[in-house]
PALOVEX-333384 format. One record per residue (C-alpha): z negated, x negated, y; residue in three letters. Coordinates in pm, 1 decimal, always signed. Example, Ala and Ser with C-alpha at 12.3 -4.5 7.8 and 13.67 -1.06 7.14 Angstrom:
BEGIN
{rec {-780.0, -1230.0, -450.0}, ALA}
{rec {-714.0, -1367.0, -106.0}, SER}
//
This chain:
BEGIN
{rec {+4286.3, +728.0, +1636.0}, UNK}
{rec {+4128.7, +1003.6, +1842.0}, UNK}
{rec {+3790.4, +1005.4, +2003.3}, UNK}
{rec {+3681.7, +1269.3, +1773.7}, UNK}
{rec {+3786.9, +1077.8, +1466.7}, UNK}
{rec {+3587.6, +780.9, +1632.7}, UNK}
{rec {+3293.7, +1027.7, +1671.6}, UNK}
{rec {+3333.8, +1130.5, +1312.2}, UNK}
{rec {+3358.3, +768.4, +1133.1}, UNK}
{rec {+3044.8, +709.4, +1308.1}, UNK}
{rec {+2809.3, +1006.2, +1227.0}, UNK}
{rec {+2924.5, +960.3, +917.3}, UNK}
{rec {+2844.1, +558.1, +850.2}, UNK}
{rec {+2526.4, +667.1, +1040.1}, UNK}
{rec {+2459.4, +971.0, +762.0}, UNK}
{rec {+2595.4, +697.8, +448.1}, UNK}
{rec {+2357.6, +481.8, +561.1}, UNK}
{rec {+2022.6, +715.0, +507.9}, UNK}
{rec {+1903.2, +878.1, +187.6}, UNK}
{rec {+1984.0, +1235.0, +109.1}, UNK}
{rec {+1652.4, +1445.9, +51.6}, UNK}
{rec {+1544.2, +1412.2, -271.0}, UNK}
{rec {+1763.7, +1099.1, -349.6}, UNK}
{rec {+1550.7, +785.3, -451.4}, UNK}
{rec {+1474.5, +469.5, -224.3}, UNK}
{rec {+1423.7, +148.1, -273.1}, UNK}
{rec {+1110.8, +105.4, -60.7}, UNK}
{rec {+780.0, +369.2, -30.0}, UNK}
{rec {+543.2, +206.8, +262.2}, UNK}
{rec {+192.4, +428.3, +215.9}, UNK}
{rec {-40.1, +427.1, +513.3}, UNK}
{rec {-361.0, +578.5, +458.9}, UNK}
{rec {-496.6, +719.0, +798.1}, UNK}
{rec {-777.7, +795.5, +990.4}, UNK}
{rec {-872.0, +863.4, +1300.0}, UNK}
{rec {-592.2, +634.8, +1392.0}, UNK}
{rec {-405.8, +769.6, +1703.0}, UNK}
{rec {-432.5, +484.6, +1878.0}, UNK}
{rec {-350.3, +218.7, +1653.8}, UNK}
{rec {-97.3, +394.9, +1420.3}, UNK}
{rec {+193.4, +425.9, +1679.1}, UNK}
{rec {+238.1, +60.7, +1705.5}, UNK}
{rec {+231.1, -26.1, +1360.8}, UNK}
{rec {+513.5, +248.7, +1270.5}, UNK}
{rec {+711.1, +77.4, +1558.9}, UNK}
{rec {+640.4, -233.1, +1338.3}, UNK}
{rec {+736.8, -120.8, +975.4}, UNK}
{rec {+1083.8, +122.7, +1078.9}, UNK}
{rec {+1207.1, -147.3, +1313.1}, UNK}
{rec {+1161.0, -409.1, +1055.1}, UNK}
{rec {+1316.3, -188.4, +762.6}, UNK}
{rec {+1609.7, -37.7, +1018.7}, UNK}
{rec {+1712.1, -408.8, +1053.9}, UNK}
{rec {+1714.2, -502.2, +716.1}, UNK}
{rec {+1938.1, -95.0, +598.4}, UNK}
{rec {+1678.5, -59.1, +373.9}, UNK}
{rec {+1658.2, +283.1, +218.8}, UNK}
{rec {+1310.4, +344.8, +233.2}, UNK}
{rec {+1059.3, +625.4, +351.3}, UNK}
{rec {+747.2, +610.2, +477.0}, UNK}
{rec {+426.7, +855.3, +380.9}, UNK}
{rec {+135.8, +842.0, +616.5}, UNK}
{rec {-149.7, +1048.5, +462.2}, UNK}
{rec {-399.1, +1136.2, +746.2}, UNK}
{rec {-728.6, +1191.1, +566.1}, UNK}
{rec {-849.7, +1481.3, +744.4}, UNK}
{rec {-872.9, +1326.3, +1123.9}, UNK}
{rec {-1036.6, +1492.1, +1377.7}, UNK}
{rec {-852.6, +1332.9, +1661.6}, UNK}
{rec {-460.7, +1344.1, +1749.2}, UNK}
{rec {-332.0, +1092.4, +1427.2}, UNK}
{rec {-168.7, +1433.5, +1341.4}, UNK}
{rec {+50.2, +1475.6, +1676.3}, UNK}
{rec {+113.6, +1096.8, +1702.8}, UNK}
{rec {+258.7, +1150.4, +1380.5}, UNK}
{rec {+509.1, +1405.1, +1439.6}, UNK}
{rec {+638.8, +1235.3, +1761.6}, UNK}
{rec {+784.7, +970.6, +1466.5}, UNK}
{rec {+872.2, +1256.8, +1237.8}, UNK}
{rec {+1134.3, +1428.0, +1494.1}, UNK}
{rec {+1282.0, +1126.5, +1585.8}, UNK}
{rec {+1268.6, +934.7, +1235.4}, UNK}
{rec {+1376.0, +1123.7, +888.9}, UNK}
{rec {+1226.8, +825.2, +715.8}, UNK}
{rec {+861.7, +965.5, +827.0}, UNK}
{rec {+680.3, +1185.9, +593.4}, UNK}
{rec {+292.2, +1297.0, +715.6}, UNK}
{rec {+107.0, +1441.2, +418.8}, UNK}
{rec {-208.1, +1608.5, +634.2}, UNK}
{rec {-514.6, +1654.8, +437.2}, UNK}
{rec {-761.4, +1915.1, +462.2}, UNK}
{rec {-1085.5, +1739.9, +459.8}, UNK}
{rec {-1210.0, +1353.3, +502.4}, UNK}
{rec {-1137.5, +1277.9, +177.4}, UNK}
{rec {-1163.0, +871.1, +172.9}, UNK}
{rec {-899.0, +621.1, +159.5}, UNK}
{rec {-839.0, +581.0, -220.8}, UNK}
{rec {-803.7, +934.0, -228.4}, UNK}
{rec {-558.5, +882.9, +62.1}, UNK}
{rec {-349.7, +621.0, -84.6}, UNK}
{rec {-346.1, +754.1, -437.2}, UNK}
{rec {-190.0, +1065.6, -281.1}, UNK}
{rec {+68.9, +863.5, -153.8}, UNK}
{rec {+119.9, +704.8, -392.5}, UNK}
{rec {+174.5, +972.0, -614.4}, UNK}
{rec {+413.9, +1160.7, -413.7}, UNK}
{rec {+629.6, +891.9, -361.1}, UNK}
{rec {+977.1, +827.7, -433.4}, UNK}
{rec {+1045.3, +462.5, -407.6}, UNK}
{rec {+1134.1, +212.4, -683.7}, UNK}
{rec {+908.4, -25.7, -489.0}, UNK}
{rec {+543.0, +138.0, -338.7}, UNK}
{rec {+351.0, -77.3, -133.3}, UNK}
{rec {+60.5, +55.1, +97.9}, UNK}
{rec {-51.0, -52.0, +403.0}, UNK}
{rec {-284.4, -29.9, +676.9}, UNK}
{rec {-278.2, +157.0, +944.5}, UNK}
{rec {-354.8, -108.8, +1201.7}, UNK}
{rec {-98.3, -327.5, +1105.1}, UNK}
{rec {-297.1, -630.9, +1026.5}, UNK}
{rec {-28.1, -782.0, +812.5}, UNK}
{rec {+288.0, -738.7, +972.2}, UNK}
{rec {+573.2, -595.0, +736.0}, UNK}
{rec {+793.9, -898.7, +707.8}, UNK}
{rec {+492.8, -1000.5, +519.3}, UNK}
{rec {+653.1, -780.9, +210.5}, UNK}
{rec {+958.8, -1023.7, +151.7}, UNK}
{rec {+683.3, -1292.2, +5.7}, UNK}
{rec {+565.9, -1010.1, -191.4}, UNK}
{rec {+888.4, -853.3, -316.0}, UNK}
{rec {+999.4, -1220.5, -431.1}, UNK}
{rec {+681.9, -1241.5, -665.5}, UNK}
{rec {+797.2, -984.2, -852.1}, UNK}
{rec {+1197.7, -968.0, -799.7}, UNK}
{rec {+1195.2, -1327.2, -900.8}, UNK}
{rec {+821.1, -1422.1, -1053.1}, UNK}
{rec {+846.8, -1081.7, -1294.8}, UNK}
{rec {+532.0, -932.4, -1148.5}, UNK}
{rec {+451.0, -632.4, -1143.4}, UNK}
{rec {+200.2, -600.8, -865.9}, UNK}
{rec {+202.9, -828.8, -554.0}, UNK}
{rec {-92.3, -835.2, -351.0}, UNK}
{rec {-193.5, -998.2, -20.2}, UNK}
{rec {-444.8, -1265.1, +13.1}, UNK}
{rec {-663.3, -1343.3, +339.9}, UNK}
{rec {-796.2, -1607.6, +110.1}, UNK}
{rec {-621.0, -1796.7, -56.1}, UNK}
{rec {-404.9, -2109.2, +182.7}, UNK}
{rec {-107.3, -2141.0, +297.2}, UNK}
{rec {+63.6, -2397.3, +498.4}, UNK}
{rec {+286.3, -2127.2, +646.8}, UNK}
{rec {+32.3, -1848.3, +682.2}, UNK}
{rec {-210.6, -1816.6, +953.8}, UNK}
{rec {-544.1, -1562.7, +885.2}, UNK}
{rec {-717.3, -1486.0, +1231.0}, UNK}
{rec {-1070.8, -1280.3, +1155.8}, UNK}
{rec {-1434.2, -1276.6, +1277.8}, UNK}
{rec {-1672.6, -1502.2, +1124.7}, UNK}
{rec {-1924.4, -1256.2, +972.3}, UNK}
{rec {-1672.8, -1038.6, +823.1}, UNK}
{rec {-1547.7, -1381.6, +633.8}, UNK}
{rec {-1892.3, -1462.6, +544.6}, UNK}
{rec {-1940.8, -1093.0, +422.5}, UNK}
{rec {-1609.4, -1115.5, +229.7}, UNK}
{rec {-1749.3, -1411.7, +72.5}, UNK}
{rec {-2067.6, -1288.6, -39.9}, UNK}
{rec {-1909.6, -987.8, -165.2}, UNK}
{rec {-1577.3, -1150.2, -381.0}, UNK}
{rec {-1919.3, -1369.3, -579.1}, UNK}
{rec {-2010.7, -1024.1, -688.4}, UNK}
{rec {-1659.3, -973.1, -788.1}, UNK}
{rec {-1548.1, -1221.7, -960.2}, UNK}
{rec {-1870.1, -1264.1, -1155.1}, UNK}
{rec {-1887.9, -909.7, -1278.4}, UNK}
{rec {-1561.9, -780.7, -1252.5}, UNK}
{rec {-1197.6, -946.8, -1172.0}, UNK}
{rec {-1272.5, -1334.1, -1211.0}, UNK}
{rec {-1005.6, -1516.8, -1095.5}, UNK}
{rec {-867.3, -1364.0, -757.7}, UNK}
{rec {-907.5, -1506.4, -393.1}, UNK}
{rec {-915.1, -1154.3, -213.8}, UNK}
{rec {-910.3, -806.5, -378.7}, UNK}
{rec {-950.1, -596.5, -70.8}, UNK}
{rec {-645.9, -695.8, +157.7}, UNK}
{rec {-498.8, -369.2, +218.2}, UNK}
{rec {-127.2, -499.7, +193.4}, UNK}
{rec {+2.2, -403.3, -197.0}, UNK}
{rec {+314.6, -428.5, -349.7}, UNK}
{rec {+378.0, -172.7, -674.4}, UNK}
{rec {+691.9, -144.0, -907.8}, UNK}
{rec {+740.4, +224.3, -981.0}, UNK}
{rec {+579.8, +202.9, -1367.1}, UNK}
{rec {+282.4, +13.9, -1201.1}, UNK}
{rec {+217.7, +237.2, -946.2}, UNK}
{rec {+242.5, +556.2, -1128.6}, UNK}
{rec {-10.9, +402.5, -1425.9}, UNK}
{rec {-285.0, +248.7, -1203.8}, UNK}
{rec {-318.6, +563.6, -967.4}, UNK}
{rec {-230.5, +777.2, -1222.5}, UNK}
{rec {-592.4, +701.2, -1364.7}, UNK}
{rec {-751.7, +571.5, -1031.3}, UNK}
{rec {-1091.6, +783.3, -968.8}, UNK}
{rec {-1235.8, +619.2, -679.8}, UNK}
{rec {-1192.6, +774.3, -373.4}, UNK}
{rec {-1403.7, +524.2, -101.9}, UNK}
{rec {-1280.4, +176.3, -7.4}, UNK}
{rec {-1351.7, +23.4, -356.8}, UNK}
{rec {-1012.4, +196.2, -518.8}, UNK}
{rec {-874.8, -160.0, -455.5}, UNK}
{rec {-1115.8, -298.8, -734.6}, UNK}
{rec {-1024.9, -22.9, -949.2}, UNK}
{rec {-665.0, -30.2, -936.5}, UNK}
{rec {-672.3, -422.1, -1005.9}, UNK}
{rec {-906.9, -370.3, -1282.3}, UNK}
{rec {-668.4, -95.9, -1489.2}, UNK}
{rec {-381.8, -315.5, -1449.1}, UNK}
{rec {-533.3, -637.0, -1533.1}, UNK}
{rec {-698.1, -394.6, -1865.2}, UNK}
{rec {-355.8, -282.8, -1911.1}, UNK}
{rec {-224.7, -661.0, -1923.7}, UNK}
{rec {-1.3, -603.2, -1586.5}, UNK}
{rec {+111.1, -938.2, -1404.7}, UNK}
{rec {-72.7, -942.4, -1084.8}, UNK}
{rec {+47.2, -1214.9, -817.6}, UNK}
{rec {-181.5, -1271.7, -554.5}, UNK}
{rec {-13.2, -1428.5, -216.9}, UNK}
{rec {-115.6, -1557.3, +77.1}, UNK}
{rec {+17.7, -1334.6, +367.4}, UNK}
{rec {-65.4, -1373.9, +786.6}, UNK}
{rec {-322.0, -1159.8, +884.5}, UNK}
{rec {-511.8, -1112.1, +1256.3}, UNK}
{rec {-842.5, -848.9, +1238.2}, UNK}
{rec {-767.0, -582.7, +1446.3}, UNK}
{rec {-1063.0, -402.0, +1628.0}, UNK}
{rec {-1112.4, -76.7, +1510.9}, UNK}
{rec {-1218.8, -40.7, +1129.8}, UNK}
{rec {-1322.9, +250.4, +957.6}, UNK}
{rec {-1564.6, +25.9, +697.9}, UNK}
{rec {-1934.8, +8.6, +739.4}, UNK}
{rec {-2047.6, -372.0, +608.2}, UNK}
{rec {-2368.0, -229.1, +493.9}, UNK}
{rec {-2337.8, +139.7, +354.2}, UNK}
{rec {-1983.2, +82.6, +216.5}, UNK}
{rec {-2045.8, -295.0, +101.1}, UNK}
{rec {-2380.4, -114.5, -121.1}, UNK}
{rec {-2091.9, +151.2, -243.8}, UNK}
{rec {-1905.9, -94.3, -379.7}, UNK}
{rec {-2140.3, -285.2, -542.0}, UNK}
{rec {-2230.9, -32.3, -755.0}, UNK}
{rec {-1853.8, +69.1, -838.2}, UNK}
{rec {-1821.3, -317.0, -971.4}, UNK}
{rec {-2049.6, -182.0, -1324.0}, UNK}
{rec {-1899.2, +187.1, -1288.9}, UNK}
{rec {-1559.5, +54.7, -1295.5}, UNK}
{rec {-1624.8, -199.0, -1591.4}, UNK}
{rec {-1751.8, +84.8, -1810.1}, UNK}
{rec {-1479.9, +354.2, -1696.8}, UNK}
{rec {-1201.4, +142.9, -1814.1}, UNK}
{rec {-1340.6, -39.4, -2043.1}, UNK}
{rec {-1112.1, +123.0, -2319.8}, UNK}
{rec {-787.5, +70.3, -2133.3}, UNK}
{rec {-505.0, -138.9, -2325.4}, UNK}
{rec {-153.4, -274.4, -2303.9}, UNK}
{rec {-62.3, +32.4, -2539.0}, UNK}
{rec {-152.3, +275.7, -2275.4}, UNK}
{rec {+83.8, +148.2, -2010.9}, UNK}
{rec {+348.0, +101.8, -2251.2}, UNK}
{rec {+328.2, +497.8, -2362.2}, UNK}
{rec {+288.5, +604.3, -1979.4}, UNK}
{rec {+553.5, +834.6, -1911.1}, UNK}
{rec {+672.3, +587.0, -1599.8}, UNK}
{rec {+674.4, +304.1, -1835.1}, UNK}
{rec {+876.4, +534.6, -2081.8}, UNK}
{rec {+1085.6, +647.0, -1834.2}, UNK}
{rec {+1213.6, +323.0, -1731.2}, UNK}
{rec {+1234.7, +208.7, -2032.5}, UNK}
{rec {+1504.3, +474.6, -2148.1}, UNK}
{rec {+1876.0, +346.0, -2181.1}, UNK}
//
């Protein structure tokens, strides 16, 4: 065999091995984004070296919400060097439900999960999630600072725990009783799951977690919550005061929004339809 042919075989077990445009993927990792320059680059290292090693075909969508610093250019470095790496650039500072719901909604994946951009819960994380619902049926996985593990370690500050505390009261009273931690940003989706929930998400601000967990749990979806390893990284975007009152008040406004939602409506949702088809 020739050095050419040798050349050949291997461009083309290195093309086999990636998606074709357009072609779907197993995996969609959504990272909502910004003003994240800094911290972004080491947590894309993170996520394509993990999914390179296991030949996952996967792509991943980082939505920068209108940043005013260079999240943008750190970006593209990936994108020329990674076809995997999708930036979706929006025009204004939208929010990052509006951010992840965009995202979400453009992607192609029979799995969606998003993430955040500093990499708080390292992406081996997903396997724990991705057996909840290849093997527990689920059809949303989501990560839990909360809840304990014996083989998962949560490293955080202790007035953002006490905060988190105060706050999940409120939540569980009023509106999603019986989870440890709603606002992990580390969230598994099956394709039908993710299409329904942010298909009818409205929230834009950092209280679309309660929302999305509220129209599936209306819609009688199997939520698993699971404890994942976690380490607060310096560096976030939430205000404890302003955006803690925000939420608050989203708690009733979600509860009456969705109040008519049923297991009928996901079942007649187009995804649910569409996988459903022989």
């Amino acid at each position: 065999m020739s050095k050419n042919d040798d050349s050949t075989d291997s461009i083309q077990e290195w093309l086999s091995s990636h998606p074709e445009h357009g072609e779907s993927v197993e995996l969609s990792v959504i990272i909502p984004a910004y003003n994240e320059q800094w911290r972004l680059p080491t947590t894309l290292i993170d996520i394509i070296d993990y999914l390179e090693s296991k030949h996952s075909k996967y792509e991943v969508i980082v939505v920068d919400d209108g940043s005013s610093d260079d999240t943008e250019q750190a970006v593209r470095k990936f994108e020329r060097i990674c076809a995997h790496i999708r930036l979706v650039r929006l025009p204004n500072n939208y929010g990052k439900g509006h951010a992840v719901r965009t995202g979400m909604l453009s992607a192609r994946g029979k799995y969606l999960l998003f993430t955040d951009a500093d990499g708080s819960t390292p992406m081996k994380e997903i396997e724990r999630l991705r057996r909840a619902i290849e093997q527990g049926g689920a059809d949303i996985a989501i990560g839990s600072r909360a809840m304990e593990s014996e083989d998962t370690h949560v490293e955080t500050v202790w007035h953002r725990k006490l905060l988190g505390r105060v706050f999940h009261f409120f939540v569980h009273s009023i509106l999603l009783p019986g989870f440890h931690d709603t606002q992990c940003g580390f969230k598994l989706f099956t394709r039908p799951a993710a299409r329904f929930v942010f298909g009818r998400q409205r929230a834009n601000g950092f209280s679309f977690d309660l929302e999305i967990l509220h129209l599936a749990r209306k819609a009688g979806l199997t939520i698993s919550e699971i404890p994942v390893n976690w380490t607060n990284v310096a560096g976030s975007k939430v205000n404890l005061v302003t955006d803690a009152a925000k939420m608050f008040r989203d708690l009733f406004i979600f509860r009456i929004r969705n109040s008519g939602i049923t297991r009928h409506d996901f079942q007649a949702s187009p995804a649910q339809q569409e996988t459903s088809s022989p």
